[in-house]
Structure formats: C-alpha cells, structure tokens
DRENKE-398536 format. One record per residue (C-alpha): residue number from 0; residue in one letter; x negated, y negated, z. Coordinates in steps of 0.05 Angstrom, whole numbers, plus 5000, padded with zeros to 4 digits. Example, Ala and Ser with C-alpha at 12.3 -4.5 7.8 and 13.67 -1.06 7.14 Angstrom:
2
 num residuo   xx   yy   zz
   0       A 4754 5090 5156
   1       S 4727 5021 5143
***
This chain:
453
 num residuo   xx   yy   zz
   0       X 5058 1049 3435
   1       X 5086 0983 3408
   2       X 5110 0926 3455
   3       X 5175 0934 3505
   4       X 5221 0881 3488
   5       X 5283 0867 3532
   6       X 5340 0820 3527
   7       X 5325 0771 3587
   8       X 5394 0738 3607
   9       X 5364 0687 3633
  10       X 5335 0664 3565
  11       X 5399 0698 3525
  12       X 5343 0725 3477
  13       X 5295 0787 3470
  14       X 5229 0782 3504
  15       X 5163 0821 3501
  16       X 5153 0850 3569
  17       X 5096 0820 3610
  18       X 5089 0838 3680
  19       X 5067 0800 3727
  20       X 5011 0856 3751
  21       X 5005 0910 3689
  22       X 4983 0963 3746
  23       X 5046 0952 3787
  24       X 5110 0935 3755
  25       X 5163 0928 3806
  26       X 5235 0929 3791
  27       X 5298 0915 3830
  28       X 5376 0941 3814
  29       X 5437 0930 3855
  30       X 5468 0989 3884
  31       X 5536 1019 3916
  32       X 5576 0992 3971
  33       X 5590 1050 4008
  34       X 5664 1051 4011
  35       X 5687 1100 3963
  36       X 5657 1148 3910
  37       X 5624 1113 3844
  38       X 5664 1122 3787
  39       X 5636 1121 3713
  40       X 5628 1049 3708
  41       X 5591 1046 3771
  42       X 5547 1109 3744
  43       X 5526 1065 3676
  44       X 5479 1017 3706
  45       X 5436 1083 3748
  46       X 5437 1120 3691
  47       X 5409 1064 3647
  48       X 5362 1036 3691
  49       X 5337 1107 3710
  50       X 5326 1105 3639
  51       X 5286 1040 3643
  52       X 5236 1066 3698
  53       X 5232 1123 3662
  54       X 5202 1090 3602
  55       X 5162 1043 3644
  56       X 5127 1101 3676
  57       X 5101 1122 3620
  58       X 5069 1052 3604
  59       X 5033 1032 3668
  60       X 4995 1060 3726
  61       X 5055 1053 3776
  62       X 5122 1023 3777
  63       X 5153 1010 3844
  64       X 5237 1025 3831
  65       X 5279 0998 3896
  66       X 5358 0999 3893
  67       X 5393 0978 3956
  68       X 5460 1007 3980
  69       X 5504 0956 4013
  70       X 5529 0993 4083
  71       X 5563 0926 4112
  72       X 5621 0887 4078
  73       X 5697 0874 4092
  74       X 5716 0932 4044
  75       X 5683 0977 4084
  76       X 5714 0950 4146
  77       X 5784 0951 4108
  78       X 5771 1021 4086
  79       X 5744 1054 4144
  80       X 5808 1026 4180
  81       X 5847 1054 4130
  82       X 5829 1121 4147
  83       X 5830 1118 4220
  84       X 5745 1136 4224
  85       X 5679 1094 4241
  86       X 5654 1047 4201
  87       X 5591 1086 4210
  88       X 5619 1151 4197
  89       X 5650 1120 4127
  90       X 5585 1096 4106
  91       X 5543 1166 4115
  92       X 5603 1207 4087
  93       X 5591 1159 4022
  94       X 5521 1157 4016
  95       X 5522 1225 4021
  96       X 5570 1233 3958
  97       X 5530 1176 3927
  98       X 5473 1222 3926
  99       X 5508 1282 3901
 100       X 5534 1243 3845
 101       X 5472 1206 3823
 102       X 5436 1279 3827
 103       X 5491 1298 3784
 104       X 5474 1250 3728
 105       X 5411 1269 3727
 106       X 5370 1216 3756
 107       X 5312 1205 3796
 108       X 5309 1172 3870
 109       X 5292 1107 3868
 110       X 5225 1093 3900
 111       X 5253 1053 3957
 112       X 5329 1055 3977
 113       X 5341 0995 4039
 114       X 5406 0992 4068
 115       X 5437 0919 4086
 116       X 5442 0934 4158
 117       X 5368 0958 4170
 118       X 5346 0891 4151
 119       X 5383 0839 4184
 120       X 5314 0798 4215
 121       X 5301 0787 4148
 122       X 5370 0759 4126
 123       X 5371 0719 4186
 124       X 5299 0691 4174
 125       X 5314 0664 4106
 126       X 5366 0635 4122
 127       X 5343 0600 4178
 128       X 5286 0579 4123
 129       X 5346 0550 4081
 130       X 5369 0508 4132
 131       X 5298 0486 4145
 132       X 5292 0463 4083
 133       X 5361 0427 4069
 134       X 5387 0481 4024
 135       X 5440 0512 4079
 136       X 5484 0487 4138
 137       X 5519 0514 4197
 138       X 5602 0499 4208
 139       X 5646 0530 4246
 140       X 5612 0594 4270
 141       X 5593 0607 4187
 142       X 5526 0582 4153
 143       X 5535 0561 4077
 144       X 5485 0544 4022
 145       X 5495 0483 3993
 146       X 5498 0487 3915
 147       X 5495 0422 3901
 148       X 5414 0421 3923
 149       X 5394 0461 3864
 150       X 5386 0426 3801
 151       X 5379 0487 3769
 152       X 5436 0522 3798
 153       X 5475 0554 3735
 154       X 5414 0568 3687
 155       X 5428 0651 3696
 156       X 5503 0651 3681
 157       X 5492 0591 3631
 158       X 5549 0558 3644
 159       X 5574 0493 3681
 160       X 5596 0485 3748
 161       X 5667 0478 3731
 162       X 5672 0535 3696
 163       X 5643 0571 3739
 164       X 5674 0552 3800
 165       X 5735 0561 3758
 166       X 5715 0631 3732
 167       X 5714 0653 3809
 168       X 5745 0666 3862
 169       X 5716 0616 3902
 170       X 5742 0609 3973
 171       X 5780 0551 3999
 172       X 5756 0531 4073
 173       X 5759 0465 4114
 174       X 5687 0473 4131
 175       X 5659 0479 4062
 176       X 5628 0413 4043
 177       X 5636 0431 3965
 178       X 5687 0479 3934
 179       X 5620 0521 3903
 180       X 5584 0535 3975
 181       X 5581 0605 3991
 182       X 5576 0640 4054
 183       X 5500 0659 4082
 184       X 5527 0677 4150
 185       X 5597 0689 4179
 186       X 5626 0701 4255
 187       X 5655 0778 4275
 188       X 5703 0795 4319
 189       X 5703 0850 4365
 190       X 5733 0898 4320
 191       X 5682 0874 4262
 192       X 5606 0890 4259
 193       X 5561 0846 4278
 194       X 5493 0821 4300
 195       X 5475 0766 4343
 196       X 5442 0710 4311
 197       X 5427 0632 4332
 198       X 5498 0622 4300
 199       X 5527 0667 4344
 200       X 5552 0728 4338
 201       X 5560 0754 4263
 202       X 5547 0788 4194
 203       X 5518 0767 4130
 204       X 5536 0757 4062
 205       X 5529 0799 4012
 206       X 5493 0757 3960
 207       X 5424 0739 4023
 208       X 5427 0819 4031
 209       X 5398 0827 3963
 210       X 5345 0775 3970
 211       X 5319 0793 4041
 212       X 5316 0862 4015
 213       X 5276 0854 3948
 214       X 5233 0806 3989
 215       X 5213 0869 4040
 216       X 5203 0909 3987
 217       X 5174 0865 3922
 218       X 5147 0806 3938
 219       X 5182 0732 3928
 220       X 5170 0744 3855
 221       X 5181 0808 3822
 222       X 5195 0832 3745
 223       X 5259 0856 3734
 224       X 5319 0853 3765
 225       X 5382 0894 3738
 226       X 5453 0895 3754
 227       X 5523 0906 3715
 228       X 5549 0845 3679
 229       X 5598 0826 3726
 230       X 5545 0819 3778
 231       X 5518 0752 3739
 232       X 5558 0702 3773
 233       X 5571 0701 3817
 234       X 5524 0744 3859
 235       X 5453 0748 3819
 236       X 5466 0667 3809
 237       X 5465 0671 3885
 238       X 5408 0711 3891
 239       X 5365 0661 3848
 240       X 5391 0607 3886
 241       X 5375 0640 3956
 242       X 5301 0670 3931
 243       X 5279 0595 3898
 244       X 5301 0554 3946
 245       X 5274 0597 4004
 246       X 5204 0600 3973
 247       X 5202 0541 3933
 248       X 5184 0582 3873
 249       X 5225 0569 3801
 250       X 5238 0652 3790
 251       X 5260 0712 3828
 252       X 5251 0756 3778
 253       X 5220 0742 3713
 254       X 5268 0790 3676
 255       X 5346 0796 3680
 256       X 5382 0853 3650
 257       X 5448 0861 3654
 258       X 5495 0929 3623
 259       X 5561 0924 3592
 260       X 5630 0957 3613
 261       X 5658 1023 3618
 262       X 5736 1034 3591
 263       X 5774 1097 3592
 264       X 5811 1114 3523
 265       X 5805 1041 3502
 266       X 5831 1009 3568
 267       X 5795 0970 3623
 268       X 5799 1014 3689
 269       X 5843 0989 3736
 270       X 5884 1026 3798
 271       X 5943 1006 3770
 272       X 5934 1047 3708
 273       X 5904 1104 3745
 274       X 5850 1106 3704
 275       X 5797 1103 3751
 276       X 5753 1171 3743
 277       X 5700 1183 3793
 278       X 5632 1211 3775
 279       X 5651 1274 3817
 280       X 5709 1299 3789
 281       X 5681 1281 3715
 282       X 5619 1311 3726
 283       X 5663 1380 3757
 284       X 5702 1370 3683
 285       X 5638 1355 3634
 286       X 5575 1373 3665
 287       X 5533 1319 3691
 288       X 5485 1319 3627
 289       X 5546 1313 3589
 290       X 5563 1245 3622
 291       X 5490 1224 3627
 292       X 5492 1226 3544
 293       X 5559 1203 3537
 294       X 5534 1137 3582
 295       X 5477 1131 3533
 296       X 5517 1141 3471
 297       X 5518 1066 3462
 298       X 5477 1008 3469
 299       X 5472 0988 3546
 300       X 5484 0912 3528
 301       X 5551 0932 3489
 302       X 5628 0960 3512
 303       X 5627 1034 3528
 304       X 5693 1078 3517
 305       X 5693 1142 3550
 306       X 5754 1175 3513
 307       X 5753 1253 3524
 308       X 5730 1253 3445
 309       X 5661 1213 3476
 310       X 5659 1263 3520
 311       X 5666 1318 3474
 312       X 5620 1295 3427
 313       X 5560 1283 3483
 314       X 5582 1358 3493
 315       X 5564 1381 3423
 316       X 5510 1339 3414
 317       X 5474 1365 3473
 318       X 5496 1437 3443
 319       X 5463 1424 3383
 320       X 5394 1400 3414
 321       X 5390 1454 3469
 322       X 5407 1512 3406
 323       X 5339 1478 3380
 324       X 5298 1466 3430
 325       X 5300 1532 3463
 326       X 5257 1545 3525
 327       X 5194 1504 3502
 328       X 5177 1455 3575
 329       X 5166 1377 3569
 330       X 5090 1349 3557
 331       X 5095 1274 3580
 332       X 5045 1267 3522
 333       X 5080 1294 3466
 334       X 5133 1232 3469
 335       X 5159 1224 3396
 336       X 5131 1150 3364
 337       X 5200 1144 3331
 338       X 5239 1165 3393
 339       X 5203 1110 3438
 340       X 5203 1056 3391
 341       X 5278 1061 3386
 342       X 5273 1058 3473
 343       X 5221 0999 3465
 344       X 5271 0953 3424
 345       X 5311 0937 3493
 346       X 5327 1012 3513
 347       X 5364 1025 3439
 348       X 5388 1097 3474
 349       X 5428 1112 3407
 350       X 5384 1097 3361
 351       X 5328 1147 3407
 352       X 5390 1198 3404
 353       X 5395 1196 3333
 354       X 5325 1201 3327
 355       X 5325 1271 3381
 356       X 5377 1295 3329
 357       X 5325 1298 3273
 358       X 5269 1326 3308
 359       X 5326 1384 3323
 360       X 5329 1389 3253
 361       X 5262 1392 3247
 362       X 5259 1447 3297
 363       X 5305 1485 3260
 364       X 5255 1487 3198
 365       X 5210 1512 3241
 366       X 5159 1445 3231
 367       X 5104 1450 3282
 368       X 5105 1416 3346
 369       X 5179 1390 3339
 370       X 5211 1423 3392
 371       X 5158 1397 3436
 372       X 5167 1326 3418
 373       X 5249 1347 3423
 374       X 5238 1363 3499
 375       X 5197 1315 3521
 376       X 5225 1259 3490
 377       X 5288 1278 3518
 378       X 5263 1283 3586
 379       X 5258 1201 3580
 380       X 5325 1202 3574
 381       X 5337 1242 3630
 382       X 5365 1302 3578
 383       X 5350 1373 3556
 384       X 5325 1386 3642
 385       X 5344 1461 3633
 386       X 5331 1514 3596
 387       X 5382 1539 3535
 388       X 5395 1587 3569
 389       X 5416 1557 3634
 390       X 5458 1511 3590
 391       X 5497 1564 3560
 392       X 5500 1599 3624
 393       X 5538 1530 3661
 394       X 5608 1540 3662
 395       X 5642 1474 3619
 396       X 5712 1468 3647
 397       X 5734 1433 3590
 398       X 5747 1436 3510
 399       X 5791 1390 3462
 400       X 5851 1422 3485
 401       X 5833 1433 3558
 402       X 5816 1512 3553
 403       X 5766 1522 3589
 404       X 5716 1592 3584
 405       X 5751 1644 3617
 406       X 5816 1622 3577
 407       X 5777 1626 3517
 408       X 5751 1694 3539
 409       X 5831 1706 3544
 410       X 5853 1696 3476
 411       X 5780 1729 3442
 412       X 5809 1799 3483
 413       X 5880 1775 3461
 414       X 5856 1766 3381
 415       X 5819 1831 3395
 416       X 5874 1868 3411
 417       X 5931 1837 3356
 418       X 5868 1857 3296
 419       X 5879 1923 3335
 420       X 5952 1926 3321
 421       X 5947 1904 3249
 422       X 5979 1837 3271
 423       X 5931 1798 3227
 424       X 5980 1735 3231
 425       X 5981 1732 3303
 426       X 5902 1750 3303
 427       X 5889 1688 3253
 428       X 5937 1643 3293
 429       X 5892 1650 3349
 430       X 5827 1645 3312
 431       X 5865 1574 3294
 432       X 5882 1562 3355
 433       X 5810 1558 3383
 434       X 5787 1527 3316
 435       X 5826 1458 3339
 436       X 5788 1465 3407
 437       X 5730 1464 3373
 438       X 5722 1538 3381
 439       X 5674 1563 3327
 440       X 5690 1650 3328
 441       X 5628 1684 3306
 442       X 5650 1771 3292
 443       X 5596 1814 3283
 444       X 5583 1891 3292
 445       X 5577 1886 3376
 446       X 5633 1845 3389
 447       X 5656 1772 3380
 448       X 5620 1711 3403
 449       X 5639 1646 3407
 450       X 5611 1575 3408
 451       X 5631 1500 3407
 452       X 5616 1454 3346
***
C-alpha cells in the first residue's frame, strides 16, 4: 500500500503518517457527554474515525482506539434536574442509548472507553503537577491554569490570543488573574457531584478530563488525536496546554484531525429551528447503513448536508452495491488498490465510494474477483455488513414521498386491481405515482415486483 497522509491541524497541511511505534499506533477521540441522545452531527466524528482505525488496522500489528465518554458536567447536572432523576441514573440511561446508536451506525467498540468520573486521582494528580510547576493556581475554592505561561499557547487553533479569547465564551470571574485562564478544578455544593481534593471539596473541568484520561490509557505522547471542529479551541487547545506543561514535553499528540459540520436541508442545527435529528429516530427512518454512507458521502474535512435527498441517495447507492455484491463474505486481503488509495489521501471516503461503485460495475460484467474486492473493501468503510438478502429483507420506513413498504405493497394490490377493471388510467396514475418515489415497477408472468432506483 502507498503512504497514509492526513491533514495535521496543527501544521494546517497534509502529512505522511509516522507513528511513533509502527507496532502500536495509538489513537485518541473525544466522546459524548451523557446528557441526551447523539444526534447526526455528533454521529460524524464515530463514524469517521471508526473509519480511520479501520484503515489503520489493516496497516500495522495493533492499534490501540480509546474514546472517553464525559459522565460529569453542569449539563448533566442541569438535565438530570430537569427530569426529576439521579444524576447517576441519567448517565447509564444515556450510555446505554449511546451504545445502541453507535451499534446502529455500524461501528466498532473502541478498544478502551474511560469515563471522567472513574479517573478522578489522575485529574487531581496533574493538576497538582501544574501547580508544581507554575503552570496552575488555586483561588477561591477553584484551581486555574495560567495561559499566559505557555509561549506556545495558540499554535493548534492558529490564532492570537485576542481572537481567541474573543471567539469564546470566556468566563468573567474576580479570581481569574487573566481573562484566558480556564478552570482545572471547581468547588460543589451539596446538591452537585463532587470529590474531595486538597482544594476542597469539588469537580473537574472538562478540558484536564481528557488529558488524565489519554495519559491512563496512551502514554504522555500518543499519535492521533481526533475530535469535531468545534472542539479546537477551545478544548483540544486546552488539552495541549494541560498535557505539555504537565510533562514538559512540546506534543500531546503528534497528529490532529479535526471533521467538519453536519446541516439539515442547508441549515445549521439549532433547537430553535427544530432541526435537531437524533441518530435514533434517523436510523428507525433510514437504516443505520444508510446514515453510515450518507456521513461518508463527503469529505470528513468539508460541510455535510443531510437533506432527505442525501439520504435517499446513500439509500440507492447502497441498493445498487448490495444488487452486485450478492452473498460473496469479506477477505481482509482482497482490499481494492484503488479503493485504499482514495482512503490513504486523508480518508477521501467519496472518492473510495466512487471507486466501490465501479467495482459493482465490474461485478455486473461478471469480471473475476470483483465482488470480492466490492465486499471487502466495503467492510473498511464499515458498509455492505449483510447479506443482499438481509438488506432487502430490512424494512426502509421511508421513500421520496414518505411511503414506506407496506404502503407501497397498498397501491401494487390497488394498480392490480384498477388493470383488473380495465381502468388503465387510474392503473398508470399509480404506476406514476410510485415512479416520483423512486418506485421502479417491474410486471412479469408471477406477479409484480418492485424496487427503488
């Protein structure tokens, strides 16, 4: 295989990939807080970076994959109050889901999955190492790290401290000593969680969770570290900062790679719009595969719109390579050249589902060994997991114009019945009625059949 290359955001420029041990690449990603169910642009950066270890695995001896879940913050605190239940009880009701939906899309486990609260000594010890060292200080019940003691501070979001102090919602408090300090530590009340600590009684922040975490788990200094885009500053800035400064080292992670976002129908997605869409009730409308391809329709760096015509088309695509792949199983070896240089030159997903498109049409000539290249590399991407016929066994509750199969099982018997009659008008005005769903009618000596496009 040729060279992975990934777009480092820390350098704003491809890179080859060279890990730090070729035997044991280790890679960190931010996951949930567990206060509500993902929605789609939560499920973009797991499907992605499922995609990444994917490829990795198939590169080096063994890849260690760890992707946290954040189980204490003040939106959990504000949600579980919200609905009159534990804090505790909120969190395992959500992972739960969390795991349902991430099954859904199609991806693996991660290797290692830490949760924030089962590693508390560890927050607690670095930061007691920042203060050590000059980086953090303790006012008024909270410990802060001190920005202004890294010269570096910055260099992942590439931008300068005004603007990115302005860029943020950066909170105003009398015991900050700069406007740009962020919280390490901070007090609880009784009605908050909390841990005792030698600055009394309290929680952490969410930006040290990460770094005691991928500590634990990969060393001070690890390969890649991947996150959403809105995660650069100011959290993975505050990683970096933590990490160095803690162990006097000039890199937490070697790479940084960051996805793009997720609109609905052209429109950022907001509560206010009521556009918001979990991954369980679009996964119960399009399959999960559906929305694992429509995620990797475009380029994980660049915008994703997931319109219902995305969604249709991920549909139809998959359609298409599941008619042509038929019930042949995956060989890890028989990974398409084409197909994984398009996933070497930084994960190019549409450019490798392009390229699964012609080896379907390959398949359909009948060319030898095609449809065994067509499932396995496919299985990279996390696609083409059942059969063709379990795929056109799974109920789709959805078309163009929302009829879903028993409906379209309706109007078939309906169409049957009117060519029955003689009403030819009414039988064609039903044949064009499921031709703008994307109904293609198929009439043949047993019966009628029917398919999408």
């Amino acid at each position: 295989m040729n060279v992975l290359r990934l777009y480092n955001t820390l350098s704003g420029k491809k890179e080859d990939f060279k890990p730090i041990d070729p035997a044991h690449v280790r890679v960190y990603a931010c996951g949930p807080t567990v206060y509500g169910r993902i929605h789609v642009g939560n499920a973009r950066p797991i499907v992605v970076f499922d995609v990444l270890v994917r490829l990795l695995r198939l590169r080096h001896a063994k890849v260690t994959y760890v992707r946290n879940i954040t189980d204490v913050d003040d939106k959990i605190n504000l949600r579980a109050a919200e609905r009159g239940i534990s804090i505790n009880d909120l969190c395992e009701e959500t992972i739960k889901t969390f795991h349902n939906d991430t099954a859904r899309l199609g991806s693996f486990d991660p290797d290692i999955e830490p949760r924030a609260t089962h590693h508390i000594d560890e927050m607690q010890a670095m930061i007691t190492t920042l203060i050590e060292k000059g980086h953090a200080y303790e006012a008024d019940g909270h410990v802060l790290f001190q920005v202004s003691s890294m010269d570096t501070y910055g260099a992942l979001s590439q931008r300068s401290m005004d603007d990115m102090i302005a860029g943020a919602r950066v909170e105003v408090a009398p015991y900050k000593r700069e406007a740009a300090d962020f919280i390490l530590w901070k007090p609880s009340n009784d009605d908050q969680p909390g841990w005792d600590s030698p600055w009394g009684r309290g929680r952490p922040g969410w930006h040290i969770e990460c770094s005691a975490m991928a500590k634990a788990y990969l060393g001070e200094v690890f390969d890649i570290h991947a996150g959403g885009l809105d995660l650069i500053f100011p959290h993975h800035e505050n990683e970096i900062a933590q990490s160095c400064c803690a162990h006097d080292s000039k890199h937490m992670a070697h790479y940084w790679l960051h996805n793009g976002f997720v609109t609905m129908n052209d429109e950022k997605m907001s509560k206010s719009l009521g556009n918001i869409i979990s991954v369980t009730d679009a996964s119960n409308k399009y399959r999960g595969e559906t929305l694992r391809a429509a995620l990797l329709s475009a380029h994980y760096r660049a915008p994703l719109d997931l319109s219902h015509n995305a969604m249709r088309d991920a549909r139809n695509g998959l359609d298409r390579l599941y008619r042509a792949v038929g019930e042949f199983a995956a060989v890890p070896d028989r990974v398409d050249e084409e197909f994984a240089a398009c996933l070497l030159d930084d994960l190019n997903t549409p450019a490798a589902l392009a390229r699964l498109h012609e080896l379907a049409g390959l398949a359909n000539k009948g060319k030898a060994g095609a449809c065994e290249a067509l499932k396995s590399s496919a299985a990279v991407l996390g696609l083409l997991q059942q059969t063709a016929n379990e795929w056109a066994r799974t109920d789709e509750t959805v078309t163009k114009d929302d009829i879903d199969d028993t409906a379209i099982d309706v109007l078939i018997m309906a169409r049957k019945q009117a060519r029955a009659n003689r009403d030819f008008a009414k039988a064609d005005e039903i044949r064009d009625q499921l031709d703008k769903a994307d109904i293609i009618l198929e009439d043949n000596v047993d019966g009628t059949t029917w398919r999408r496009r």
